[in-house]
N, C-alpha and C positions, 0 to 999 in steps of 0.2 A: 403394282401390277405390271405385268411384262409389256412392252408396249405393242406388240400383236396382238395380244388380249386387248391392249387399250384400242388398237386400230379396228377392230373385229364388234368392238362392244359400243363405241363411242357415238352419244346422237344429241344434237341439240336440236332445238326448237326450230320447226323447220319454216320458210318465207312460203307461203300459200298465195295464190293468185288467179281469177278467173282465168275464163276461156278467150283469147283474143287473137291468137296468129295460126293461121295455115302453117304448112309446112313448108311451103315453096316462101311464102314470104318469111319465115324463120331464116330460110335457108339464104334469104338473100339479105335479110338484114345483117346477119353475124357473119357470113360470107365463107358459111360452115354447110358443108353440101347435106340434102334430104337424108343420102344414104349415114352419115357422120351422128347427123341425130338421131335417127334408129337405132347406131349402135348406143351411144347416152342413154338412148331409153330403155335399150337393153340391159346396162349394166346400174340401173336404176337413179342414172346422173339428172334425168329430163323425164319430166310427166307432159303425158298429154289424154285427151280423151277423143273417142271416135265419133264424128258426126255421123249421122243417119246414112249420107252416101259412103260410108268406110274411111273417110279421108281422117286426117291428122288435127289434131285443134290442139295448141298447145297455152298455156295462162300468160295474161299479161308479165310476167315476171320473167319469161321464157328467153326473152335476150339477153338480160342480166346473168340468167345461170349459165347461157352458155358463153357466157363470155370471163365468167368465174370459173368455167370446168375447163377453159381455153388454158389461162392465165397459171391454173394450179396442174396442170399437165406438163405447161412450160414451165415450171419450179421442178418437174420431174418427179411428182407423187403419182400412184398408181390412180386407175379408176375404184379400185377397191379401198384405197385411203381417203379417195374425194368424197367418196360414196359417205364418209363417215364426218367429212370434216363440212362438206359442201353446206351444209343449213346452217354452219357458223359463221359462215362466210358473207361479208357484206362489202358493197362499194366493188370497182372494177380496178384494173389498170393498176397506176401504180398507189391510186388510194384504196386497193384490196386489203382488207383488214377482216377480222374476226370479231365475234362474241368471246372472250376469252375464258376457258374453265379450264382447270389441273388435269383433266384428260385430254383436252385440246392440245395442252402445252406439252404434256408426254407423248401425244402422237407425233407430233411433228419434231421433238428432240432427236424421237425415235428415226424418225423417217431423215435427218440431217447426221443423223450417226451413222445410218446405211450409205447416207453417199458418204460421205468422210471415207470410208472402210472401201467402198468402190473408186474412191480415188486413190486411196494407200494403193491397191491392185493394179491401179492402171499405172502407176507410178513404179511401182517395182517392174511390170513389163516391159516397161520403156524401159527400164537400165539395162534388163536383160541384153532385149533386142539392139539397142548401143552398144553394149559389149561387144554383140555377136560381129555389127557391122564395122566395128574398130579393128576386134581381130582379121578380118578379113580384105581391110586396106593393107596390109605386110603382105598379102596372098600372092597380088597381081588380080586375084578376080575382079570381074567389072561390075 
């Protein structure tokens, strides 16, 4: 399976967790602003439910993921890859680790093959733009 299909399809068992942090206190525990975790919940990284006055309730578990959706953003996957890999994902920091299944492991090939390929890119730019700048030490221009 193509690994866009696998990124678009893949779901593991997801970590469930009561109701236990505000939003303001989210925001100050993970030092991740109110507005940051709206977007997550947008893009379906962070659940929360709505207390009775409108505000935010997010489950005991809610620092952990945002500190797993922190962690897998700075690995440079998408929120649309998190979104798929996020409930496999266990432990924070640098003992962030997986549930591991052969979709898991195709996603994220997949996903370390895209940067490979955006490194080849950035690498050939660079020689261009050296080229450019070598030619133009013989110029006199500054």
């Amino acid at each position: 399976m193509p690994a866009a299909d696998v990124r678009a399809s893949h779901r593991c068992e997801g970590q469930v967790g009561g109701a236990g942090h505000a939003d303001r206190e989210l925001s100050r525990r993970t030092g991740v602003s109110a507005r940051l975790l709206r977007y997550y919940e947008e893009q379906g990284l962070l659940a929360s439910v709505r207390r009775g006055n409108g505000y935010r309730e997010y489950g005991d578990d809610a620092v952990l993921t945002v500190r797993q959706v922190r962690a897998l953003l700075g690995a440079g996957l998408t929120t649309e890859v998190i979104r798929a890999v996020l409930p496999c994902a266990r432990g924070e920091g640098p003992d962030l680790g997986f549930d591991w299944c052969a979709e898991l492991r195709d996603v994220l090939r997949g996903e370390l093959a895209d940067v490979d390929a955006r490194i080849d890119a950035l690498r050939r730019s660079r020689g261009t733009l050296a080229r450019y700048l070598e030619r133009s030490a013989g110029t006199g221009a500054a």
